[in-house]
C-alpha positions, 0 to 999 in steps of 0.5 A, a space after each residue: 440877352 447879351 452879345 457874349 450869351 448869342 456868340 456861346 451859344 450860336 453853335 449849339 443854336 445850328 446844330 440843332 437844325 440839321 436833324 432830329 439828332 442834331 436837335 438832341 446833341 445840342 439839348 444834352 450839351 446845353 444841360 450844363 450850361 443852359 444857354 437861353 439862346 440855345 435853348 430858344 433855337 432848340 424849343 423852336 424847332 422841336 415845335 
């Protein structure tokens, strides 16, 4: 994972711990792009 992968996906990577429903915003804004480190961050917390 490179430094421009984290910088696009950090903000999606925070929303998804403010609530359940943050957790959902950003899993559907990141079926487009598939962000691995979105996705991390939303699997982690969703655990």
């Amino acid at each position: 994972m490179n430094q421009q992968t984290i910088k696009e996906g950090k903000t999606l990577a925070i929303v998804c711990y403010f609530t359940f429903v943050g957790a959902l915003i950003a899993i559907f804004l990141n079926l487009e792009k598939k962000n691995p480190y979105t996705s991390f961050h939303v699997r982690k917390w969703l655990a």
